[in-house]
C-alpha positions as CSV (number, residue, x, y, z in Angstrom):
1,X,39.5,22.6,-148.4
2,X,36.7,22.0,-150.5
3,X,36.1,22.0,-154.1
4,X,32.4,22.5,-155.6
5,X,31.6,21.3,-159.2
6,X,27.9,22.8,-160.8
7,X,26.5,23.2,-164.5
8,X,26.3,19.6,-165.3
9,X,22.8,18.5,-166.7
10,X,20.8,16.7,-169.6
11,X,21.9,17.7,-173.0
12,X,21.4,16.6,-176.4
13,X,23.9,15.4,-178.7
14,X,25.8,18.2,-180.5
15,X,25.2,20.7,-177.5
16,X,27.2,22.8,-175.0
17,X,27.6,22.6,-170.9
18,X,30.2,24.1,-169.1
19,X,31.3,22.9,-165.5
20,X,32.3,25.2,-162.9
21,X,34.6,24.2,-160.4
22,X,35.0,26.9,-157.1
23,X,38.1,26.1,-154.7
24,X,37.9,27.1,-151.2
25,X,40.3,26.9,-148.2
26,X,43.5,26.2,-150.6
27,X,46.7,28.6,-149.2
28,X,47.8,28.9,-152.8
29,X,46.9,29.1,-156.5
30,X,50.0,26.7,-157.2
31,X,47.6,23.6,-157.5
32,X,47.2,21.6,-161.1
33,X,43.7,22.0,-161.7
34,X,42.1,18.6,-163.5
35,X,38.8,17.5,-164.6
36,X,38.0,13.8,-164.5
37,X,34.8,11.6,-165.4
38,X,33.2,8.9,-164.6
39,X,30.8,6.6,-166.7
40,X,28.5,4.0,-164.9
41,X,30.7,0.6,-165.1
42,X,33.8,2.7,-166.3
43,X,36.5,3.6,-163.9
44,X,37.4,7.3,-163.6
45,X,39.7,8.9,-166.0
46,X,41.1,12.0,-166.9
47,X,39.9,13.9,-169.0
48,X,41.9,17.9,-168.7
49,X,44.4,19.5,-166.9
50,X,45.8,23.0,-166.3
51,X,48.7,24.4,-164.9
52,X,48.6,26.9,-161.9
53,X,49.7,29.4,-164.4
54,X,47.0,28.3,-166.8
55,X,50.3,28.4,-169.5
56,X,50.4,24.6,-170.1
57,X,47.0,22.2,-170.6
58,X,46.5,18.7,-171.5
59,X,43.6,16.7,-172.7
60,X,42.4,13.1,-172.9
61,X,42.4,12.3,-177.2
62,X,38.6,11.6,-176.7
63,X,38.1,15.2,-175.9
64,X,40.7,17.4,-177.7
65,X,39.2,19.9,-180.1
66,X,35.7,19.2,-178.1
67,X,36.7,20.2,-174.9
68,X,38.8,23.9,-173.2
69,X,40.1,23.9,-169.5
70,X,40.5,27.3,-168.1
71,X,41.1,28.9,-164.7
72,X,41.1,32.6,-162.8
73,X,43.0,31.9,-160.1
74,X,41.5,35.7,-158.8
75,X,37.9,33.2,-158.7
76,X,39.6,30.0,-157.4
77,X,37.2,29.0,-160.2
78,X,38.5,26.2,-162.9
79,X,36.0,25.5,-165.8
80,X,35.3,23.1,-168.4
81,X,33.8,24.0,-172.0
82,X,32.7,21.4,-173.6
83,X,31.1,21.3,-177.0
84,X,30.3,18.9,-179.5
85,X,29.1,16.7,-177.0
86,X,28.6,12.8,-177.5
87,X,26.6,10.2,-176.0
88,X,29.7,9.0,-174.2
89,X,30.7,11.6,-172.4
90,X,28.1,11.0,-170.0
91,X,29.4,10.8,-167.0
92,X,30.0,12.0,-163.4
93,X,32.3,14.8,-163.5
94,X,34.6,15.7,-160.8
95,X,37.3,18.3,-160.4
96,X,41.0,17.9,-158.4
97,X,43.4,20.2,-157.3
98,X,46.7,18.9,-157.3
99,X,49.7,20.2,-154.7
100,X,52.7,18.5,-156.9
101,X,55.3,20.1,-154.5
102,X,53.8,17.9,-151.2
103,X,51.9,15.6,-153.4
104,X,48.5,16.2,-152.4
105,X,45.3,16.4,-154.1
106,X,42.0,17.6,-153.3
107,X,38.5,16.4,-154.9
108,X,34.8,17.7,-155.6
109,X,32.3,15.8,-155.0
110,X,31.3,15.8,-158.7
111,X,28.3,17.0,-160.6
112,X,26.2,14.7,-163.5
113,X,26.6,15.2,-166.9
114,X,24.0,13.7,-169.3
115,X,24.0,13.2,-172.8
116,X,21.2,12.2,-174.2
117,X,18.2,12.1,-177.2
């Protein structure tokens, strides 16, 4: 299994990214799909998640209204819009994917987000 985040980078306050997260090697599409972060000192929290049927999503308060999870399970991609952005979401940002009928999870090795003047 392994899960590959890309389009972090440096961006200003007030600007757009959106992570990418491709899934290879999982036997089915019935996975949660999350996004975490983590901030330099800070340990890692959640920060979206998406059911495998995309129907049902959740967000951290920090991000809701900033932030969209999707997912095309066709791509085995996930993805993470995120506007608006702040100083403090600077972070590493990793994906998981989530087995909740064996209880196993699967993680990216995370890509840098930057947000900066």
């Amino acid at each position: 299994v392994q899960l590959v985040e890309s389009g972090g980078g440096l961006v200003q306050p007030g600007g757009s990214l959106r992570l990418s997260c491709a899934a290879s090697g999982l036997t089915s599409s019935s996975y949660i799909m999350s996004w975490y972060r983590q901030a330099p000192g800070k340990e890692r929290e959640l920060v979206a998640g998406i059911r495998s049927d995309g129907g049902n999503t959740n967000y951290a308060d920090a991000v809701t209204g900033r932030f969209t999870i999707s997912r095309d399970n066709a791509k085995k991609t996930a993805y993470l819009q995120m506007n608006s952005l702040k100083v403090e979401d600077t972070g590493v940002y990793y994906c998981n994917a989530y087995y909740p009928s064996h209880g196993r999870g699967y993680w990216g090795q995370g890509t840098q987000v930057t947000v900066s003047s």
